[in-house]
N, C-alpha and C positions, 0 to 999 in steps of 0.2 A: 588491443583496445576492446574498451570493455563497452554495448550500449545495450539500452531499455528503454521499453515504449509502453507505456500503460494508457490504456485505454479505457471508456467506461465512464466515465463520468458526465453530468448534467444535470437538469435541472429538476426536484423533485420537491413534494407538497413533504408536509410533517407527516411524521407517522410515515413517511413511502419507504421504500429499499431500491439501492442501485448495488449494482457487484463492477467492482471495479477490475481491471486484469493488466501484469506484466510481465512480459514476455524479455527474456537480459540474452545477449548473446554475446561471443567472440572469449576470449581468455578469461575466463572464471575464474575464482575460488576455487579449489578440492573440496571446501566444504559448503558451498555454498550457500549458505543461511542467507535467507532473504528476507527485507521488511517493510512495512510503511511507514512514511511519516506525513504530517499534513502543516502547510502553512496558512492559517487567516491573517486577512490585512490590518497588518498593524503588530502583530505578533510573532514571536520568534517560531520556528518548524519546530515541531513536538512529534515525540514518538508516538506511534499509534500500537505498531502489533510486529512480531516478527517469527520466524517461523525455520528451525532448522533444518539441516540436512536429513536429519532422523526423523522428522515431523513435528517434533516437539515446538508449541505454542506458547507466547506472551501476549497477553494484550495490557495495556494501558488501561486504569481503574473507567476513564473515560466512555473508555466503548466497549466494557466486559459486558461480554452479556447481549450488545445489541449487533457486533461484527466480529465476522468469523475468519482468521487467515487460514488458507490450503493452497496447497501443492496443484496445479494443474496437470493433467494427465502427460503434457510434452513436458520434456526435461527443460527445467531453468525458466517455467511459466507458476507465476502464483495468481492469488486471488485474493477481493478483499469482500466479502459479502456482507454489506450495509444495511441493515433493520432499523427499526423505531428513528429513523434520522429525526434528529433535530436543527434547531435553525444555527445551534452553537457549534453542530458538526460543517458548517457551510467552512471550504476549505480549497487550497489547492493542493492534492494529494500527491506523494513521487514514493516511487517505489527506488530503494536501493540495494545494492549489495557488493563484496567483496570481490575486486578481481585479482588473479593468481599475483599482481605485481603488487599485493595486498592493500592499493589504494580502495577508499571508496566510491563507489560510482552511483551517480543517480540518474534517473530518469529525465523528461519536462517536464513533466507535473498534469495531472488530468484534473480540471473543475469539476467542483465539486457544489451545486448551492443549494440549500434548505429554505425553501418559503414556506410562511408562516398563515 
């Protein structure tokens, strides 16, 4: 069994930054590529970012440029480093990835809100 806890979210002005962090344990992937996604109310979960086993990064056109994904120094911990938020980033964020029984696993989800 695969679980993740992401942590890091709350509530910030425009223009703030939050770093958001998820930690997955139990039966991984071998390759573990890990990512973000964000849900707003009323809207479908959209990709945000994801980030390989080799390091190699995607971000969504969304938040190039304002959010960074990395590797966290313990094995199977990522990050999501939030700049310039806006009120359009207000979200519930979940971190997911791959477990070796190659289902996808997500997180709960860590709030996320932009005030204006």
């Amino acid at each position: 069994q695969v679980q993740l806890v992401e942590s890091g979210g709350g509530l910030v002005q425009v223009g703030g930054s939050l770093r958001l962090s998820c930690a997955a344990s139990g039966r991984l992937s071998s390759t573990y590529a890990m990512g973000w996604y964000r849900q707003a109310p009323q809207r479908q979960r959209e990709w945000v970012a994801t980030i390989s086993n080799s390091g190699n990064t995607n971000h969504a056109d969304a938040v190039k440029g304002r959010f960074t994904i990395a590797r966290g120094n313990a094995k199977y911990t990522m990050h999501l480093q939030m700049n310039s938020l806006k009120p359009e980033d207000t979200a519930v964020y979940y971190c997911t990835t791959m477990g070796a029984d190659g289902n996808d696993y997500w997180g709960q989800g860590t709030q996320v809100t932009v005030s204006s």
